[in-house]
C-alpha positions in Angstrom: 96.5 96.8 105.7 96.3 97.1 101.8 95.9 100.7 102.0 99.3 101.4 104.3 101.3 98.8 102.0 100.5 101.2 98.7 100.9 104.1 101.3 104.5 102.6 101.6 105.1 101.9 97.7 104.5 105.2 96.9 106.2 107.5 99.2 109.0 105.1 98.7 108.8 105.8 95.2 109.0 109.1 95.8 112.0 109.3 98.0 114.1 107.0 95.7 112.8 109.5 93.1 114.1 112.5 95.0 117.1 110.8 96.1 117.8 110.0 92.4 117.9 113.5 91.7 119.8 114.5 94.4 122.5 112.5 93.5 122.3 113.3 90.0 122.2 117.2 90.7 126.0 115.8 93.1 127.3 114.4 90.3 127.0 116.7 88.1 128.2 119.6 90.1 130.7 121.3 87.5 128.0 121.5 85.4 125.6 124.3 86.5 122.8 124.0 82.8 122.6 120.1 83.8 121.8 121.0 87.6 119.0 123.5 86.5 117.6 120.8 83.8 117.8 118.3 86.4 116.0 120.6 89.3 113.6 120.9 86.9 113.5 117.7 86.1 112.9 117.1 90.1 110.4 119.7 90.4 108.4 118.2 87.6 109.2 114.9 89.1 107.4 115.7 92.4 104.6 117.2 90.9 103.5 114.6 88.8 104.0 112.1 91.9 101.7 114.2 94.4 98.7 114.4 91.6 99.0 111.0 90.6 98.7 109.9 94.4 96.0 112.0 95.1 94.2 110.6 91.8 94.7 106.7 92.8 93.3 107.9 96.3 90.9 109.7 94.8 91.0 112.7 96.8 92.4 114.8 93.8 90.9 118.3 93.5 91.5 121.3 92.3 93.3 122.7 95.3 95.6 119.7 95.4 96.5 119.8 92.2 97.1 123.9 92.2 99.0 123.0 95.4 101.2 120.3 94.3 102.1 123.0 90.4 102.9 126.0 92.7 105.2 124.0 95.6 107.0 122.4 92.7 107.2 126.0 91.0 108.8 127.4 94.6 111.1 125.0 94.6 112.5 125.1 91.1 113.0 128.9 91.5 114.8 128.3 94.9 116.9 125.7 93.4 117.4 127.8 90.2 118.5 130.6 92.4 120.7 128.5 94.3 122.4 126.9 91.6 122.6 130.4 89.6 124.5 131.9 92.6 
């Protein structure tokens, strides 16, 4: 039961996280600079989260963590591109 309640705490920590920056990239929507720092800033936000959970689990490896660097790279560009257009 311990294990699902930190299962819980941390992908709810991660969607408050994304929805933090989802309404910050909203909010600042005149302001094309602030949305790419702040994709960034969500990219780099998401990375961090996924190797830090895997390293509390202890199931980080080097796959993971390559993983977790080149999804949150895909998404930055998409967003970049996006918010570019």
């Amino acid at each position: 039961m311990l294990r699902e309640e930190n299962h819980l705490r941390h992908y709810l920590i991660l969607i408050l996280g994304i929805l933090t920056f989802v309404f910050l990239i909203y909010y600042f929507k005149y302001y094309n600079n602030v949305q790419i720092i702040l994709a960034g800033g969500l990219s780099a936000f998401y990375c961090l989260w996924g190797i830090i959970h895997h390293a509390v689990e202890g199931r980080l490896s080097r796959l993971v963590f390559l993983e977790y660097i080149l999804v949150g790279l895909l998404v930055f560009l998409l967003l970049f591109t996006a918010l570019s257009i």
